[in-house]
Kinemage of the C-alpha trace (Angstrom):
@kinemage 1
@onewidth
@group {chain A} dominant
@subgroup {mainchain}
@vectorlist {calphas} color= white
{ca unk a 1} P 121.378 130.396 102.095
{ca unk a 2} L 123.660 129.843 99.273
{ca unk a 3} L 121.587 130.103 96.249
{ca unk a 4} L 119.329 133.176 96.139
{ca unk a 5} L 117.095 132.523 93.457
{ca unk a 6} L 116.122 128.748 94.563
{ca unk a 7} L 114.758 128.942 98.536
{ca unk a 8} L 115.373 125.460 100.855
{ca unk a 9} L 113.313 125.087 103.925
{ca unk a 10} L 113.913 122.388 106.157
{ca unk a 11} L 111.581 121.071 108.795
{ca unk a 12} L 112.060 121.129 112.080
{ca unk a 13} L 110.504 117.221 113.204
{ca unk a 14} L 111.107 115.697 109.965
{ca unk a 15} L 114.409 116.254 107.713
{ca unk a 16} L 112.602 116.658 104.734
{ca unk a 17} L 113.628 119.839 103.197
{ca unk a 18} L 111.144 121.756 100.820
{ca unk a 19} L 112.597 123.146 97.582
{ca unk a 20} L 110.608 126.120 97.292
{ca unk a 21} L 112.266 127.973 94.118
{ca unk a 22} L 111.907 131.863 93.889
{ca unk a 23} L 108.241 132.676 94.331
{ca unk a 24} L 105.153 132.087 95.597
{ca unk a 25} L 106.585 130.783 98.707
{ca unk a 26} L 102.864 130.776 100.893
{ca unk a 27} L 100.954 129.025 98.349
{ca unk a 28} L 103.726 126.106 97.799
{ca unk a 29} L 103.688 125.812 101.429
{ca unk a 30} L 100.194 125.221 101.628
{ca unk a 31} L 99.868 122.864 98.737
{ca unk a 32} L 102.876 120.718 100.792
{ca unk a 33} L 101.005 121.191 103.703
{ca unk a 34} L 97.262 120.032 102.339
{ca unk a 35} L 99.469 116.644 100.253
{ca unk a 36} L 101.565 116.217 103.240
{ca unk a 37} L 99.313 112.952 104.659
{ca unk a 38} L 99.235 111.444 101.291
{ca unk a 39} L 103.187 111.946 101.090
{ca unk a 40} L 103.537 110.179 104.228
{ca unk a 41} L 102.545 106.539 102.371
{ca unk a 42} L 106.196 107.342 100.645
{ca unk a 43} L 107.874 106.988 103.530
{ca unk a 44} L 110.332 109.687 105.192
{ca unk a 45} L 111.665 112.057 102.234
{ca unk a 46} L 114.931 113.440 101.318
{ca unk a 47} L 113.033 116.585 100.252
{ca unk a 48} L 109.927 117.699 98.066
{ca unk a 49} L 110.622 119.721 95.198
{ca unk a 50} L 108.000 122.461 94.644
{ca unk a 51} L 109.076 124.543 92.155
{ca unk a 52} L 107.244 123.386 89.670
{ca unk a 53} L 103.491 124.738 88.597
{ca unk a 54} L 100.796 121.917 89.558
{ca unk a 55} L 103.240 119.252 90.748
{ca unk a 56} L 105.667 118.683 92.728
{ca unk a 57} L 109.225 115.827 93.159
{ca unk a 58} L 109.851 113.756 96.059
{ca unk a 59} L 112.668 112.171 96.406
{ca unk a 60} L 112.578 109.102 99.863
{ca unk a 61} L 115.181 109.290 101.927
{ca unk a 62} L 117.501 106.479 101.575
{ca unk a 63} L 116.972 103.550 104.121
{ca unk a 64} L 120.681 101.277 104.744
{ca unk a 65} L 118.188 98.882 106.349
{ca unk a 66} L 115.723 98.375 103.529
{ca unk a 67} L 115.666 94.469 102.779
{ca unk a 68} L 116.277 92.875 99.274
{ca unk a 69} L 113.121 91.430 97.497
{ca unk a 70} L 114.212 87.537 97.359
{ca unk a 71} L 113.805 86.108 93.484
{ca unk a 72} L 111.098 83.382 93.401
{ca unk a 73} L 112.533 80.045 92.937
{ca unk a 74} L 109.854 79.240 89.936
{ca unk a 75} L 108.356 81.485 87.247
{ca unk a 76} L 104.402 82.508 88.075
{ca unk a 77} L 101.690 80.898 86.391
């Protein structure tokens, strides 16, 4: 624990961490837990930041093997 007034979690199967801030720590956890299939279209996830009243951050977890989009070789019609 190295800051006392903003509280990390990280889960134990995924490596997401939670950013759960100084308060309210049950209630965040549920909200994460009841959006936690809907974050899942997102990818795996560096962490979720729920400090914040009524929404939360994500921020994906970087991917070394994510492919380029290729640029079209004409313009769309």
């Amino acid at each position: 624990l190295s800051e006392y007034e903003n509280i990390t979690v990280q889960l134990k199967k995924k490596k997401t961490k939670l950013i759960l801030g100084n308060d309210q720590f049950s209630q965040k956890l549920k909200t994460f837990q009841n959006y936690s299939a809907k974050l899942g279209k997102f990818g795996n996830l560096e962490y979720v930041d729920l400090r914040f009243p009524d929404r939360f951050i994500i921020k994906p977890e970087k991917n070394p093997y994510r492919t380029r989009i290729p640029k079209p070789k004409k313009e769309a019609n």
